[in-house]
N, CA, C and O atoms as a DFTB+ gen file, in Angstrom:
400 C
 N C O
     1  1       0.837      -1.186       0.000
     2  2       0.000       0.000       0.000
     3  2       0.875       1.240       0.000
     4  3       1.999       1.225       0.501
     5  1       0.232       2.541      -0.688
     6  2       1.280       3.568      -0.868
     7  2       0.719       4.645       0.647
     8  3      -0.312       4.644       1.320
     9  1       1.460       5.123       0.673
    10  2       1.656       6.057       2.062
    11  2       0.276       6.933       1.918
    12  3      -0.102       7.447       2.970
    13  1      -0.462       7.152       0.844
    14  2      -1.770       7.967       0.984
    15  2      -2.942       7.104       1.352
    16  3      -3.878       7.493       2.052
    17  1      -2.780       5.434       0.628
    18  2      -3.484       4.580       1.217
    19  2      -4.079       4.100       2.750
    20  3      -5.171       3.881       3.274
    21  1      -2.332       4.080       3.189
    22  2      -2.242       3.510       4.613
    23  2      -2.964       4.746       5.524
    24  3      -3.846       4.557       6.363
    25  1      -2.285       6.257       5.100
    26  2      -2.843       6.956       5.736
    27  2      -4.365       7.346       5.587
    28  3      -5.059       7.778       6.507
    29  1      -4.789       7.124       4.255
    30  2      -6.602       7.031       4.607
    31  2      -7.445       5.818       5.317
    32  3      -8.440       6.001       6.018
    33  1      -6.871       4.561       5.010
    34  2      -7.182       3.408       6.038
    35  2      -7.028       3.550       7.210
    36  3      -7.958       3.095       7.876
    37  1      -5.891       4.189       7.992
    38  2      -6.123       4.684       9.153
    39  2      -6.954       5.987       9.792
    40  3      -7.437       6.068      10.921
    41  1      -6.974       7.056       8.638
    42  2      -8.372       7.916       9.233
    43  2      -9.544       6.989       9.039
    44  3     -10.399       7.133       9.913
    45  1      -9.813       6.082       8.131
    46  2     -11.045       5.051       8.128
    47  2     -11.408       4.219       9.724
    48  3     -12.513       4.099      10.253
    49  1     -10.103       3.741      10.211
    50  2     -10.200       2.848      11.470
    51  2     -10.382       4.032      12.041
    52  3     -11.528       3.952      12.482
    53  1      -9.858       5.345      12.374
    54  2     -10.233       6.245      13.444
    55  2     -11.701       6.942      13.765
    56  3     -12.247       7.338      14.795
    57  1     -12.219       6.873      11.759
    58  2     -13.933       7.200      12.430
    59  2     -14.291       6.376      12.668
    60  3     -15.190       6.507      13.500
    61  1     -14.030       5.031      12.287
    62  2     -14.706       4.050      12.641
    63  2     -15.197       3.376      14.371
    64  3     -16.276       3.034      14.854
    65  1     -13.263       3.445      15.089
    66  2     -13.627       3.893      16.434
    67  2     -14.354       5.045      16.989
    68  3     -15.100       4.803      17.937
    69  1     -14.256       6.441      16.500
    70  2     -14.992       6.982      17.247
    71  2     -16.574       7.187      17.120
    72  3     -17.276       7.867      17.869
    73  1     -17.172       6.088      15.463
    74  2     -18.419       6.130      15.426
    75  2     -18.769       5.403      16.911
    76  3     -19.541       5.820      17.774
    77  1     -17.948       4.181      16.920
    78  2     -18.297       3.203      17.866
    79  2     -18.550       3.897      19.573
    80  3     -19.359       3.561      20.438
    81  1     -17.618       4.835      19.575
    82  2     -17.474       5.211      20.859
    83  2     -19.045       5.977      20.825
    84  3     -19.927       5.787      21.663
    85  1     -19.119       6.742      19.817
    86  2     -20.548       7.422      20.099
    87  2     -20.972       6.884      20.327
    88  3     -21.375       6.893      21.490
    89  1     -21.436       5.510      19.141
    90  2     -22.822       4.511      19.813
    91  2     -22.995       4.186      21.030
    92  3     -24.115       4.008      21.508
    93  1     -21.760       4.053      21.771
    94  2     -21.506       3.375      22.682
    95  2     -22.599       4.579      23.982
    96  3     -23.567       4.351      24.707
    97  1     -21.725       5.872      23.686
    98  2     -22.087       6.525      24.440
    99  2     -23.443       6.623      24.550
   100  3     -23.963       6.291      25.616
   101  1     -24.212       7.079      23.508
   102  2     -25.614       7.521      22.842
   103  2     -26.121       5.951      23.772
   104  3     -26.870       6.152      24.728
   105  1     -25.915       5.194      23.624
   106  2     -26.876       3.638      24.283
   107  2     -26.412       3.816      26.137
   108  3     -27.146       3.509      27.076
   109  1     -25.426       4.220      26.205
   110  2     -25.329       4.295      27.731
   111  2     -26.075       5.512      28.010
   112  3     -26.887       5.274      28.904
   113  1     -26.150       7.063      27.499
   114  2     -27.230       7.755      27.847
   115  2     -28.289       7.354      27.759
   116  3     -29.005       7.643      28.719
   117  1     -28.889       6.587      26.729
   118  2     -30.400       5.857      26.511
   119  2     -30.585       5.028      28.032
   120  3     -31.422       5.315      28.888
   121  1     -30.004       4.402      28.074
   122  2     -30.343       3.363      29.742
   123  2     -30.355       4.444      30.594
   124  3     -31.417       4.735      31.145
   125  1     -28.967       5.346      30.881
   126  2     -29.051       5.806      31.688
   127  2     -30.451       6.942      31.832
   128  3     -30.928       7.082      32.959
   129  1     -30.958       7.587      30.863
   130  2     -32.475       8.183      30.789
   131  2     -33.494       7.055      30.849
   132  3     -34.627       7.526      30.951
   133  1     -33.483       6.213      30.832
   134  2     -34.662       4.908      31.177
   135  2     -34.659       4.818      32.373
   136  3     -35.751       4.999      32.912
   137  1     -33.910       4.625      32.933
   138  2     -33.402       4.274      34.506
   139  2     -34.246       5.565      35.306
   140  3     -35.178       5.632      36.108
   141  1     -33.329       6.556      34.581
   142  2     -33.568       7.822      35.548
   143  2     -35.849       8.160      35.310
   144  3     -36.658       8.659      36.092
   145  1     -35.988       7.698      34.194
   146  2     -37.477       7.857      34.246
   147  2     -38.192       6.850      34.869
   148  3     -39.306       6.960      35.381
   149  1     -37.536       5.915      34.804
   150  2     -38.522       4.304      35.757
   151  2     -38.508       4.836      37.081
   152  3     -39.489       4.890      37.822
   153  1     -37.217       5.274      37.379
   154  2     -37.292       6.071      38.861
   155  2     -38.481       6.723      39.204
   156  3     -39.486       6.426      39.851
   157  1     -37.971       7.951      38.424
   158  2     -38.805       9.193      38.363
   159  2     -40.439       8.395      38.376
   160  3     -41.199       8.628      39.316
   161  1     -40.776       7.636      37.458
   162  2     -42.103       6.848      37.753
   163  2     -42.729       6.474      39.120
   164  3     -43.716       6.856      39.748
   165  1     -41.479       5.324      39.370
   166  2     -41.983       4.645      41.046
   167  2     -42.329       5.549      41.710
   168  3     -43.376       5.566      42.356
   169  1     -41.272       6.699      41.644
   170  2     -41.629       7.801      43.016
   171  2     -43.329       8.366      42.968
   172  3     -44.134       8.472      43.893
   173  1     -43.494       8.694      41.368
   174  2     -44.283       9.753      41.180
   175  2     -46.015       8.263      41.754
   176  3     -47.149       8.427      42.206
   177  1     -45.227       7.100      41.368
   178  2     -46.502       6.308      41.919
   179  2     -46.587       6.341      43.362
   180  3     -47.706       6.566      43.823
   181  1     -45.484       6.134      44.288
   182  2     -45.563       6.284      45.390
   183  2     -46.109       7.595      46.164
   184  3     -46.945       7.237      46.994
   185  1     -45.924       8.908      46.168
   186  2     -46.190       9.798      46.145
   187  2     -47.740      10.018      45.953
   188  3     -48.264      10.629      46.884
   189  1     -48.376       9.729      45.170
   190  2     -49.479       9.432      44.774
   191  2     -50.415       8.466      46.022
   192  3     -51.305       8.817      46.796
   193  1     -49.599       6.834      45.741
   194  2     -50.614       6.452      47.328
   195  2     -50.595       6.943      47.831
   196  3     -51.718       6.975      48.335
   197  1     -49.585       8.051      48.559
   198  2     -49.461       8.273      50.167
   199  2     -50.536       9.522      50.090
   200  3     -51.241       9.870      51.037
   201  1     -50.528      10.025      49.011
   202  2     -51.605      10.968      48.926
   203  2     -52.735      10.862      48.999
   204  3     -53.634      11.598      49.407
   205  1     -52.664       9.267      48.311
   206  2     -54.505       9.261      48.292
   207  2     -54.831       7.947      49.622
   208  3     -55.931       7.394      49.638
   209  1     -54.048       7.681      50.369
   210  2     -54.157       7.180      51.806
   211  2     -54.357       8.435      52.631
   212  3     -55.456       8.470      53.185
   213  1     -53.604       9.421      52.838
   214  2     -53.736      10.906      53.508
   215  2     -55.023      11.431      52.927
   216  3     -55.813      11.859      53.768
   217  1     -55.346      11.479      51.857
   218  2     -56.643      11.894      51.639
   219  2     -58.070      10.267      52.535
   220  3     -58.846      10.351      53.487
   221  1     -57.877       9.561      51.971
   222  2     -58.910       8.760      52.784
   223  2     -58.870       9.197      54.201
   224  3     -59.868       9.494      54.857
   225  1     -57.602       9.214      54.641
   226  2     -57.857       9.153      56.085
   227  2     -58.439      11.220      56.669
   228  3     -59.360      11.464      57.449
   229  1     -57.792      11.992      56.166
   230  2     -58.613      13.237      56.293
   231  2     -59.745      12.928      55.771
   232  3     -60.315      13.915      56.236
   233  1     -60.723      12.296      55.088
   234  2     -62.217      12.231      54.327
   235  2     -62.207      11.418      55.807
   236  3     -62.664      12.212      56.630
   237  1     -61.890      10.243      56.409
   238  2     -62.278       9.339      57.835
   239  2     -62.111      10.060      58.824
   240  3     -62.361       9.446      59.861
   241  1     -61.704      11.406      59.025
   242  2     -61.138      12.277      60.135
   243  2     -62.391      13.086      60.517
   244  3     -62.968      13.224      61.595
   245  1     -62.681      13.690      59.001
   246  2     -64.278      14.634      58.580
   247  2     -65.203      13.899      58.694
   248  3     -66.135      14.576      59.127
   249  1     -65.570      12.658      58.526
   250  2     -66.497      12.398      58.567
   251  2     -67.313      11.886      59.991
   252  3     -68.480      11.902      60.385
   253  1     -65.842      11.371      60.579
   254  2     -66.129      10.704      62.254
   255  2     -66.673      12.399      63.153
   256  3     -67.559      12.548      63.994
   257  1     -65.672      13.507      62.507
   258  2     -66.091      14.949      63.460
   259  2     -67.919      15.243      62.771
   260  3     -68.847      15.563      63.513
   261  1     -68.056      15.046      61.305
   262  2     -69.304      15.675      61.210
   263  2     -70.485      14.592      62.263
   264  3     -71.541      15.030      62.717
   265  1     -69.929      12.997      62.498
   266  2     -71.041      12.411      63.338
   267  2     -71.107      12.724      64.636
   268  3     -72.137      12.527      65.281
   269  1     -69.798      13.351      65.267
   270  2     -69.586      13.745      66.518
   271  2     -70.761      15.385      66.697
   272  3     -71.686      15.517      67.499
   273  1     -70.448      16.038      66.029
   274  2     -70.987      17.055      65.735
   275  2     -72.319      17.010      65.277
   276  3     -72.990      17.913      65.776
   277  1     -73.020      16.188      64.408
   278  2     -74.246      16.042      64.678
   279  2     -75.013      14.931      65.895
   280  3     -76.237      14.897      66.022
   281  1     -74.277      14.253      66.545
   282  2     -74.662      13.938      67.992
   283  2     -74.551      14.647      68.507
   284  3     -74.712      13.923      69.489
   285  1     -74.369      15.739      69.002
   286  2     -74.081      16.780      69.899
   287  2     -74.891      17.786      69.756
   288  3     -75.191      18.537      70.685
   289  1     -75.448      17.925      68.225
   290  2     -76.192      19.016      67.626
   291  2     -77.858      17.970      68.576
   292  3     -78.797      18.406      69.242
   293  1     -77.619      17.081      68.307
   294  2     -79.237      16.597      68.517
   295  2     -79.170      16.715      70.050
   296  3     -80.135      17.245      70.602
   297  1     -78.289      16.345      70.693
   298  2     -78.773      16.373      72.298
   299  2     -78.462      17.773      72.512
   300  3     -79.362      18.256      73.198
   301  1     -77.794      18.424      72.294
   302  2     -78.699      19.905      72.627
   303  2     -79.802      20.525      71.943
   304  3     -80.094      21.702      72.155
   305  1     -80.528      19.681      71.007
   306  2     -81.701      20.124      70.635
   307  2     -82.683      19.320      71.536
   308  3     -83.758      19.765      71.938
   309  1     -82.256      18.260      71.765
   310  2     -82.936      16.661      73.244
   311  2     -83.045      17.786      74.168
   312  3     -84.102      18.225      74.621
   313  1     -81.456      18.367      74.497
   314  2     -81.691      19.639      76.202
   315  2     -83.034      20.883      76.109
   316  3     -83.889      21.297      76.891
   317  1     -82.616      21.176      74.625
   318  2     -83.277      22.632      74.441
   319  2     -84.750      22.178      74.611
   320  3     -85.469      23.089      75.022
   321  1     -85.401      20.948      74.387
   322  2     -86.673      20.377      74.258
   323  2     -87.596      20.359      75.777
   324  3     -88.701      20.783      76.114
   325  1     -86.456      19.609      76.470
   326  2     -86.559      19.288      77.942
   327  2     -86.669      20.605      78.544
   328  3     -87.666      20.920      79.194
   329  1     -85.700      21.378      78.358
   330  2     -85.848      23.027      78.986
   331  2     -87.206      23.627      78.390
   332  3     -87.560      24.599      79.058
   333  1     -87.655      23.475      77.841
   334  2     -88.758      23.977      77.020
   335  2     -90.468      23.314      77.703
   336  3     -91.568      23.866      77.736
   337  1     -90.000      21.872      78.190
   338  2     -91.104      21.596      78.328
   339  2     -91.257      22.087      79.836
   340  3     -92.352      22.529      80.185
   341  1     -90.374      22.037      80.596
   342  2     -90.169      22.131      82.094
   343  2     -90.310      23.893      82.087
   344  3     -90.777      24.301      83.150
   345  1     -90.094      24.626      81.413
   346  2     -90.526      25.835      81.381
   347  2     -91.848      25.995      81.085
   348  3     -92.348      26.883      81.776
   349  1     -92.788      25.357      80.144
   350  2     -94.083      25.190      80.268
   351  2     -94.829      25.056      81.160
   352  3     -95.669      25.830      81.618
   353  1     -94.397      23.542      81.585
   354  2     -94.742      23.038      83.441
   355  2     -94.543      24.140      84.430
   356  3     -95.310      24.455      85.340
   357  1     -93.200      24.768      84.058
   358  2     -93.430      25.726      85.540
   359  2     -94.214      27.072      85.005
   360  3     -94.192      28.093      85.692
   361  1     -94.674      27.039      84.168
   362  2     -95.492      28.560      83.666
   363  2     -96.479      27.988      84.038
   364  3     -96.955      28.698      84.924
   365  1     -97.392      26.690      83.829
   366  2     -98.594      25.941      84.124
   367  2     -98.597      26.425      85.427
   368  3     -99.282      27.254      86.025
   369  1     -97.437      25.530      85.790
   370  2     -97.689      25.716      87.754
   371  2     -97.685      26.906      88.638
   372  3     -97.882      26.921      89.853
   373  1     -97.411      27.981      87.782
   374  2     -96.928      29.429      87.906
   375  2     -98.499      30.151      87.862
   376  3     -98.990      30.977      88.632
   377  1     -98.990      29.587      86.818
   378  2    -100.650      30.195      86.868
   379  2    -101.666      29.490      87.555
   380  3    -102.820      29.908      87.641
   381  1    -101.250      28.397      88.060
   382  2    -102.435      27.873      88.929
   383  2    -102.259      28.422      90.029
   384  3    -103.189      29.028      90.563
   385  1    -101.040      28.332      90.603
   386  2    -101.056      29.412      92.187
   387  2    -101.163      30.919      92.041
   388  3    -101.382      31.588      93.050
   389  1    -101.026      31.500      90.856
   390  2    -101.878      32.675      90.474
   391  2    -102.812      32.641      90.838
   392  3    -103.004      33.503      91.694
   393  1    -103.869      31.848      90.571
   394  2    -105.106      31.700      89.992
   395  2    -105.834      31.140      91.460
   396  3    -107.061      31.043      91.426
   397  1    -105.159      30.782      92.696
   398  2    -105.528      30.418      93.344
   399  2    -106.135      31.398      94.393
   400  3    -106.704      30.958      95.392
């Protein structure tokens, strides 16, 4: 081979390695962006239950206070009833010894 030969066969082997090295590279960024998004996934799933467990349990938090709160609403409407009738009774009993 003449000296222009050898020397283009060897710029030939040199792109040839550094096509390779690209590929090489370009496929190790590819995994390495797969990886980093499967991640990025799990989390964004995890994140998510804990959210929607924290939400059930604030919706189980509200709902146990609104039954607390409407038991409480009825027996002071039970008290307000009782006060009401016993204020009757003593207005009754209030006008008969009037009246006596």
């Amino acid at each position: 081979l003449g000296p222009e030969e050898e020397v283009s066969k060897k710029v030939e082997e040199l792109d040839d390695e550094a096509k390779e090295r690209r590929r090489e590279r370009v496929k190790t960024l590819r995994e390495q962006s797969q990886f980093a998004f499967d991640e990025m996934s799990k989390r964004i799933s995890e994140i998510r239950g804990e959210a929607e467990a924290e939400k059930k349990r604030m919706q189980g938090d509200y709902e146990q206070q609104l039954k607390e709160r409407g038991a409480k609403m009825m027996e002071l409407m039970n008290t307000n009833d009782a006060l009401e009738t016993q204020l009757e009774t003593l207005g009754s009993a209030r006008d008969d010894l009037v009246s006596q």
